[in-house]
N, C-alpha and C positions, 0 to 999 in steps of 0.2 A: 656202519655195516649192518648194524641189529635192528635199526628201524627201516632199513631197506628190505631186508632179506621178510621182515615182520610186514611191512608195505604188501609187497611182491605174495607174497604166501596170500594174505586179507583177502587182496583183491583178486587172487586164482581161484582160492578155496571157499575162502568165507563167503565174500559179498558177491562171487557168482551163482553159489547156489541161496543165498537169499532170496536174490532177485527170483531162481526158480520154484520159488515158494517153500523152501525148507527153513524150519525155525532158528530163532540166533541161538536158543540154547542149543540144539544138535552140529550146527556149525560152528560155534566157541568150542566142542568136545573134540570135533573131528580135527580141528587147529590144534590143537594143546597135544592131542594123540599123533602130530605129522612130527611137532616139533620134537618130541619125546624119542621117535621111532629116530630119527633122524639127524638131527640138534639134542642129542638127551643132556651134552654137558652142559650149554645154555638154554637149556630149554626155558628156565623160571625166568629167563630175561627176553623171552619171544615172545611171539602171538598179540593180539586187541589188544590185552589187557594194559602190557607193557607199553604198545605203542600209545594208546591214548593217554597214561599216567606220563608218559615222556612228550609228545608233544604240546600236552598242558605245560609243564614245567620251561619248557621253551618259549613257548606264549607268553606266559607269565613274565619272564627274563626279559622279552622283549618289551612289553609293556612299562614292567620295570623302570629298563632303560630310558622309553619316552615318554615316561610319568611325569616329569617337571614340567613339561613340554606341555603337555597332555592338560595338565591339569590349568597353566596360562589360558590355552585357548579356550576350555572351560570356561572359566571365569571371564575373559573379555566378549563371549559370546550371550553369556549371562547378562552382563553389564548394559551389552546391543540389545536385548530382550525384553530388558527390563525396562531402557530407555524409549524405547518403539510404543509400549506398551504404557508406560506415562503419558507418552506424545498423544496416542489416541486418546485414553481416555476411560474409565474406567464404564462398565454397564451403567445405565441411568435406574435407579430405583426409584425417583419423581419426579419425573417430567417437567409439572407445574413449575416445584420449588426451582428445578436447574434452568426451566424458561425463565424466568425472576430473575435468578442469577448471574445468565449470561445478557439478557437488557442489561443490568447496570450494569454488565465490566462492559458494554460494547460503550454505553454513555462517558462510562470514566475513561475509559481508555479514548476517546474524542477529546474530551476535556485536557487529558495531561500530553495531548499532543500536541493542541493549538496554543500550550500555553510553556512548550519547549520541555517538556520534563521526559516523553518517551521518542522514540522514533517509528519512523515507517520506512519500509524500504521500497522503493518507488520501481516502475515498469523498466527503468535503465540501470539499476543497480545499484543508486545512488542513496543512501542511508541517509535521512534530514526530517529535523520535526514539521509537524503539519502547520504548524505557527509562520514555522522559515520560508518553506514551503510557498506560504501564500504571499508571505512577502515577498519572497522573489515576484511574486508577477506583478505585486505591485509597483515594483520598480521598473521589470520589463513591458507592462503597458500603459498605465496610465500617466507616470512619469515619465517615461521614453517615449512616449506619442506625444504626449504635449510638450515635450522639447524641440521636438522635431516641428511642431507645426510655426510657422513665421508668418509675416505678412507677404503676399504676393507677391511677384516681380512688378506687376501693375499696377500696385498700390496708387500708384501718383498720379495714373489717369483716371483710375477711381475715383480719387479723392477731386481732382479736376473736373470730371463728370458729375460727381454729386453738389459740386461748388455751384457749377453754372445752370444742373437740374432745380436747385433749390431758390435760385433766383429768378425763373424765370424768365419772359423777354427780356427785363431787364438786365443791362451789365453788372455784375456784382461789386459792389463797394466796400463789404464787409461777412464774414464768413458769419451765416445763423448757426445756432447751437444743433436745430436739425440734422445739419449736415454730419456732424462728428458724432450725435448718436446712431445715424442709420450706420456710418460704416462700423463703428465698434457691434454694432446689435450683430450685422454681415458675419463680423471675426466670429461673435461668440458663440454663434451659429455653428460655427465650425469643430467647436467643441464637443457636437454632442455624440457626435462618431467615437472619437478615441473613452469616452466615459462608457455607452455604452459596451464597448470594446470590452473596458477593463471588469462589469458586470457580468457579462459572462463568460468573462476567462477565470474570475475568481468562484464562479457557481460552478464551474469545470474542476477548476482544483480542488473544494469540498466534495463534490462531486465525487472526485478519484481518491483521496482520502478514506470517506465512507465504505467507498468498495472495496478498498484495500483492508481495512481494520476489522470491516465486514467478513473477508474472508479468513482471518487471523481467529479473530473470534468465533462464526457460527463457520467454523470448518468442515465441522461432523454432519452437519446439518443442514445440506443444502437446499430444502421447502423454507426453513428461520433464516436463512443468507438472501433468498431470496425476497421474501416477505419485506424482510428486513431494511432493505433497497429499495422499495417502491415505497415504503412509507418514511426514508431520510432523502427520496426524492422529491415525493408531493410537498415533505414539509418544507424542501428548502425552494423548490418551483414560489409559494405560497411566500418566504422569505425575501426573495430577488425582485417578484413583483414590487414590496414594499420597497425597495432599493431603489428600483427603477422609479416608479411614482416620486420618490423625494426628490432622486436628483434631475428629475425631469422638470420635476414643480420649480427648484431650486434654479437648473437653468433657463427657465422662462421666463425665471423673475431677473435672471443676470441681463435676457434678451430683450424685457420689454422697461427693464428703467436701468439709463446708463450713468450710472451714481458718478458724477463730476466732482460732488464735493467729498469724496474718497480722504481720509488723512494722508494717505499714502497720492494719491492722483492731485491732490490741492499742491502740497508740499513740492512736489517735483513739477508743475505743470508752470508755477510762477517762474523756474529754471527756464526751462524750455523757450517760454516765451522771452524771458529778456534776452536768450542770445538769440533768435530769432530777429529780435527787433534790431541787436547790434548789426547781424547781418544786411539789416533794409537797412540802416544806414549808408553800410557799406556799396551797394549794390544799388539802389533806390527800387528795388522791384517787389511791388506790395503780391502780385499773385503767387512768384516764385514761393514769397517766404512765408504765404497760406501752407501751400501744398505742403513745405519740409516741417511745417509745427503742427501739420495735423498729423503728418506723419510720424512723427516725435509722439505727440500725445497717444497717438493709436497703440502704438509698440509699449510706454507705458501702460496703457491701461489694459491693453487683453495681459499684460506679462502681467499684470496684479488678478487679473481673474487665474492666470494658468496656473499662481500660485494657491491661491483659495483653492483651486478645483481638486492640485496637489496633496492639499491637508483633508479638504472635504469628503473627497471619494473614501482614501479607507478607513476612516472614522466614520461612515455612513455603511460600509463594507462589513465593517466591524462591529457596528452596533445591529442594526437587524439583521445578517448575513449570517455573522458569525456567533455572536451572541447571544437575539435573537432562536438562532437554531439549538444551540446548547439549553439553552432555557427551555425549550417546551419539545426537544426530542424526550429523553425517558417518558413523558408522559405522553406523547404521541402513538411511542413503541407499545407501552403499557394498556391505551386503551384499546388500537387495532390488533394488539397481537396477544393480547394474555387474556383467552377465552379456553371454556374447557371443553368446548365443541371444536376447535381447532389445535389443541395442543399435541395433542398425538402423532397427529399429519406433521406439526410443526418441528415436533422431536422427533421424528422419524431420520436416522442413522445414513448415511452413504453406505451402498451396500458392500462397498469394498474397504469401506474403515471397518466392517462389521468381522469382512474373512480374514482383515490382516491380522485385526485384533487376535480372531481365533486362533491364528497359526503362528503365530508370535507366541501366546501362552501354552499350545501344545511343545513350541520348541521351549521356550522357560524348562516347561515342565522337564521334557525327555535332559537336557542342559542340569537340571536338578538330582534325578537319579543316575547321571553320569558320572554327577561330583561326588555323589554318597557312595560310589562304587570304588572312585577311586582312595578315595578318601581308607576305604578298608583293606584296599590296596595299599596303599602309603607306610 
């Protein structure tokens, strides 16, 4: 009743003629004189004075009461501020030295990724190292395309076609070796599809690796993220070339000598032919049992090249591709990008890491003398 009636009097007396330009001390006198004339028995517990000592004391109690409270959210907001402000990153005081430093974590952090020690987490949400990563596509294409590829359904008038092509007007007596190397040369041909395929499905997956790691590491700094990319692109454009030239060299040499005496083609082609031959026994038909043992040999022998092409590709993928690119990126990054005419531009901040930063440390800040209030409070 005493902070109402002290309420009600305030706002009549006091803070209307305030407002009318009269001083607080001559309107605190005119209070204390209402309550006197009027309230004389409680007077000493009316008027401002009383009212503002008593609803501090209120405040207080309440506060009080949601101090525990009070002081949790504190601290877990601290914790969030504190962590925000880790995440960015603290002001750069040199440039240079932090260009230097972040080249080699972007290099090492490549390295300990192709080599299964860290991860990446990939465009679909998929957490897997940059190692695994590539292997998977080695399995889904150049292994999985060359499983898939077989010989013809035609195979047999092929082989019939190149029988009677290779002999000439005359009727064929005896199958020439010509014949079995033009169609293997045919098959091998066919190979250079799925190889190429799997060259630049794996310059794609480095490719997306880079970018990814890229953004992990030159976060702050998107002019060095950028930079950054075009010179782990050129270099590996420059790497794939070298890929492509071996295993093109390599398949030309598979296309233009069709290695017969193979251990592997020698060993299993003596097979082939003796039941062949059991067969012309059986049957007496010498062209029949051309056609089924070249066909026999043919399927041996592109399946001994599917298997080399199997081992060769990412052993070929892996040494100039991948290796290769490990090997001469830091020093790549180092000579295009660590100059002291571009480093500035190069460390130049996202402008929005710059505000968040700021307003993360004013809230740290205000979060700081929150706690020390309460704290004297407590």
């Amino acid at each position: 009743v005493k902070i109402i009636i002290s309420s009600g009097i305030n706002a009549e007396y006091g803070q209307a003629k305030i407002d009318e330009g009269q001083p607080i001390a001559d309107s605190l006198e005119e209070e204390e004189l209402f309550f006197k004339t009027n309230y004389h028995y409680i007077a000493g517990e009316m008027g401002t004075p009383f009212l503002t000592k008593r609803l501090c004391q209120i405040l207080l109690e309440n506060v009080k009461e949601c101090l525990p409270e009070l002081i949790l959210r504190i601290t877990e907001q601290k914790v969030i501020q504190q962590n925000i402000l880790e995440s960015l990153g603290a002001k750069i005081d040199d440039p240079f030295g932090m260009l230097v430093q972040l080249l080699y974590k972007f290099c090492q952090t490549f390295d300990d990724n192709m080599e299964g020690k860290e991860t990446i987490r990939l465009h679909n949400g998929k957490e897997i190292s940059g190692g695994r990563h590539l292997f998977q596509q080695f399995e889904n294409t150049i292994c999985s395309e060359l499983d898939l590829i077989i010989l013809p359904e035609d195979i047999e008038q092929q082989i019939e076609d190149e029988i009677m092509s290779s002999s000439g007007a005359k009727p064929p007596l005896f199958t020439p070796n010509i014949t079995f190397e033009n169609l293997a040369s045919n098959q091998v041909k066919i190979y250079v599809r799925p190889v190429k395929k799997a060259i630049k499905k794996c310059c794609e997956t480095i490719t997306e690796i880079t970018m990814l790691l890229s953004k992990e590491v030159f976060r702050r700094f998107p002019n060095l993220k950028r930079e950054a990319h075009h010179v782990c692109l050129s270099l590996l454009i420059s790497k794939t070339q070298a890929v492509e030239q071996f295993l093109n060299n390599y398949l030309k040499c598979e296309i233009c000598y069709i290695n017969t005496n193979h251990k592997l083609f020698a060993k299993d082609r003596r097979r082939i032919e003796e039941e062949t031959r059991d067969e012309e026994d059986i049957d007496g038909k010498f062209e029949k049992r051309n056609i089924k043992r070249i066909k026999a040999l043919l399927d041996l022998y592109t399946s001994i090249i599917k298997n080399q092409l199997m081992d060769i590709v990412p052993k070929t993928v892996m040494s100039f591709m991948v290796y290769g690119f490990k090997e001469d990126l830091h020093k790549e990054l180092i000579q295009r990008l660590v100059d002291q005419n571009k480093v500035d531009q190069l460390m130049k901040e996202d402008m929005f890491i710059e505000e968040k930063r700021g307003k993360a440390a004013k809230m740290l800040q205000a979060l700081e003398q929150a706690d020390a209030i309460t704290c004297l409070m407590d």
